[in-house]
Every structure is written in structure tokens, then in C-alpha cells.
C-alpha positions as CSV (number, residue, x, y, z in Angstrom):
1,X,-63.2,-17.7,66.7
2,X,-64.9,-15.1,64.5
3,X,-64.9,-11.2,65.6
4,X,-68.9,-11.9,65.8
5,X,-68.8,-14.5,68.8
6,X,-69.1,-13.5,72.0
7,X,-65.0,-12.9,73.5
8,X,-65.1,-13.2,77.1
9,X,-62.7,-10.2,78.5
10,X,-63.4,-10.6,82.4
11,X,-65.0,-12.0,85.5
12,X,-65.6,-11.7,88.7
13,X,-66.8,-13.4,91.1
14,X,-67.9,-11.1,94.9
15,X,-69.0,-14.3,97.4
16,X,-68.6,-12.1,101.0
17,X,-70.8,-12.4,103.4
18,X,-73.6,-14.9,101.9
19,X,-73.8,-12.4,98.7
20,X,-73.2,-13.6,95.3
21,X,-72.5,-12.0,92.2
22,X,-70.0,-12.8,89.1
23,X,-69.9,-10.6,85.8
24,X,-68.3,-10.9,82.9
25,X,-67.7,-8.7,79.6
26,X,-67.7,-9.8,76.6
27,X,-67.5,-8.5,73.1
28,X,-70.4,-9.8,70.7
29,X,-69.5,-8.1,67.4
30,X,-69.4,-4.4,68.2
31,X,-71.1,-4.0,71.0
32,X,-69.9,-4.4,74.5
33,X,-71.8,-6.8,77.0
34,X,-71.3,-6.8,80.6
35,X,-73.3,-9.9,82.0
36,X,-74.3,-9.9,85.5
37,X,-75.7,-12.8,87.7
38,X,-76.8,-13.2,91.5
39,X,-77.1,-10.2,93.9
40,X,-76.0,-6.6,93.6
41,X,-76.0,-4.9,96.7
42,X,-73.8,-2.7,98.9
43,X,-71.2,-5.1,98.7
44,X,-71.6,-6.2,95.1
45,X,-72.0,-3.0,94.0
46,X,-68.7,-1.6,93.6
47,X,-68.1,-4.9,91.6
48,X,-70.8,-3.6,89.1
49,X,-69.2,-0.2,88.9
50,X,-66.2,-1.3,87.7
51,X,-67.6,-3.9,85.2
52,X,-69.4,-1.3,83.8
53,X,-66.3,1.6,83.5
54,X,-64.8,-1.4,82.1
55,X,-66.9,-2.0,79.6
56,X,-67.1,1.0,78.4
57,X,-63.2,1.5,78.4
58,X,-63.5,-0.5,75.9
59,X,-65.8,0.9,73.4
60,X,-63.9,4.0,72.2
61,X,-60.5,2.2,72.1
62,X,-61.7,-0.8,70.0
63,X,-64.6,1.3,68.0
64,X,-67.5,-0.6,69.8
65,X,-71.1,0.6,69.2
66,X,-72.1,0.7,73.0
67,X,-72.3,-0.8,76.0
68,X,-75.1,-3.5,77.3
69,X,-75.6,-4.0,80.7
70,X,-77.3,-7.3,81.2
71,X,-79.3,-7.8,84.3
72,X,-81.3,-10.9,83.4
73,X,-80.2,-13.2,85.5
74,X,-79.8,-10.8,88.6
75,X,-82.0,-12.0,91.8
76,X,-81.8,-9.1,93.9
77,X,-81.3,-5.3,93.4
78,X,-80.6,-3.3,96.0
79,X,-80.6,0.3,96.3
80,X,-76.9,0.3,96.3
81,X,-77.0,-1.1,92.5
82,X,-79.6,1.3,91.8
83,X,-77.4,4.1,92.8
84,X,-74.6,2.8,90.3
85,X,-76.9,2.0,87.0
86,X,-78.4,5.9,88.0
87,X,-74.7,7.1,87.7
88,X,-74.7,6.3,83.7
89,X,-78.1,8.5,83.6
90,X,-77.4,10.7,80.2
91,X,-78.9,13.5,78.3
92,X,-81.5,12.1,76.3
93,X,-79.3,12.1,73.0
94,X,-76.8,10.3,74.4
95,X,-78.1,7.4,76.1
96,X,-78.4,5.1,74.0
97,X,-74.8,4.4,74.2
98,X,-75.4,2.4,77.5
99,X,-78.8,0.1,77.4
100,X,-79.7,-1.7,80.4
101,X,-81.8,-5.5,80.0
102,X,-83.8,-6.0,82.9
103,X,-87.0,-8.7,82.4
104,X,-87.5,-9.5,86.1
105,X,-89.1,-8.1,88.6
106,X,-86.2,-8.5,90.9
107,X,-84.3,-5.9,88.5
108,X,-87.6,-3.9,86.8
109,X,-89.5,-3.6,89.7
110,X,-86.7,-1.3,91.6
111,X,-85.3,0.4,88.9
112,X,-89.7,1.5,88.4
113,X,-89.7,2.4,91.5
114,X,-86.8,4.8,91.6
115,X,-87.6,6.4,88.4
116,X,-84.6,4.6,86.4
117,X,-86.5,2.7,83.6
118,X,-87.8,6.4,82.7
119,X,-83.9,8.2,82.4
120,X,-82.1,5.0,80.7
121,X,-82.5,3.0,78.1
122,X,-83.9,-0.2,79.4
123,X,-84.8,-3.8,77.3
124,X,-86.2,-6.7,77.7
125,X,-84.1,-9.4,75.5
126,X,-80.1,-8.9,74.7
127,X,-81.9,-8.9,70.9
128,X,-83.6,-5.8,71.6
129,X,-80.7,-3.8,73.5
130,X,-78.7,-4.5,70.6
131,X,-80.8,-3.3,67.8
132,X,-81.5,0.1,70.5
133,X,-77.5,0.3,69.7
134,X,-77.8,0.2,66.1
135,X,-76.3,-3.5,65.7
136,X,-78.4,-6.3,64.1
137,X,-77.6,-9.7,65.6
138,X,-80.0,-11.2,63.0
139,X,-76.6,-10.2,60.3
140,X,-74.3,-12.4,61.9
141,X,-75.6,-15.8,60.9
């Protein structure tokens, strides 16, 4: 496996109470990608606070450009998750260590709402968050 393929550090998997939600981190050349799938809410949530701290644990001890947080395959974002992705809300000169993809309306719609999509960096493909961080996926063949 070459450093530019995607290296799966971690997953987990919340199924309590009919809510489901599994994330996983993964390094993809330097950039740090924390995938999340199914439902965030007040019981996922704390999941996706800790994927997240994770991920970026892991940027300044291994060099990594930044963090992704990939929400493309979420269903349901509840204002729970909301209140965890508003956490990681920087100064303007610093944010674009942490970009957000959300191309749904389950994840765009809320995050509008709220006033997130205006305070952090938020894409619509993994292509584009990664070229926000400075990394060109196009390089890596």
C-alpha cells in the first residue's frame, strides 16, 4: 500500500436505540478524512466528537495538511451534531484546517439553517475539500 491510498485508522459503529451511525478515519495522502454514515444525533453525537478530536490528533503528530469531515452519506442531522461541527468554528484564517462535505439536504439544509455553512468551511465533493486544504488528489495518479 502506497502513503497516497486511503489507510483506514478507525471505526465505529453507535446502533442504540434504532440510531445508526459508523465513522471511520482514514489517511488519504496528507490529509485526514473522517467518514461519517447514517444518523448523528444526541446519541451519535458524542461518537462524532471524538472521531473528529481523533482526526485531528493526528494531523500535527504525523504532519497532515488538515482534517476533512465527510458528511455525504449522513441521513439525518440533528441539532445535537450541529452543536459538535459548531465547536470546530475558527477565526477565519484558520479554518481551513477543518473542511466539512455536506451535498445533501439532510446535512446542508441544517447546518443553513443554524448559520454553520457561513463560519466553516463547507464542500461539496471530497475533491473539492481537499484542494480547500491545499492537497491536489489529481497528483496522485
Amino acid at each position: 500500500m502506497t502513503s497516497n491510498e486511503p489507510q483506514q485508522q478507525g471505526v465505529v459503529s453507535s446502533h442504540q436505540s434504532g440510531t445508526q451511525m459508523e465513522s471511520a478515519v482514514e489517511a488519504i495522502g496528507a490529509v485526514r478524512v473522517l467518514r461519517v454514515s447514517g444518523e448523528i444525533d444526541v446519541l451519535t453525537a458524542p461518537r462524532l466528537h471524538a472521531g473528529i478530536e481523533e482526526a485531528l490528533r493526528a494531523v500535527p503528530a504525523e504532519g497532515a495538511d488538515g482534517v476533512v469531515v465527510d458528511l455525504s452519506n449522513v441521513t439525518f442531522l440533528a441539532s445535537a451534531g450541529l452543536a459538535v461541527l459548531a465547536e470546530y468554528v475558527r477565526p477565519t484564517n484558520q479554518r481551513d484546517r477543518l473542511v466539512v462535505v455536506a451535498n445533501s439536504s439532510a446535512t446542508l439544509r441544517p447546518m443553513s439553517l443554524t448559520g454553520l455553512t457561513d463560519l466553516l468551511h463547507v464542500c461539496e465533493t471530497l475533491e473539492d475539500a481537499h484542494a480547500a486544504l491545499g492537497d491536489d488528489l489529481s497528483r496522485r495518479g
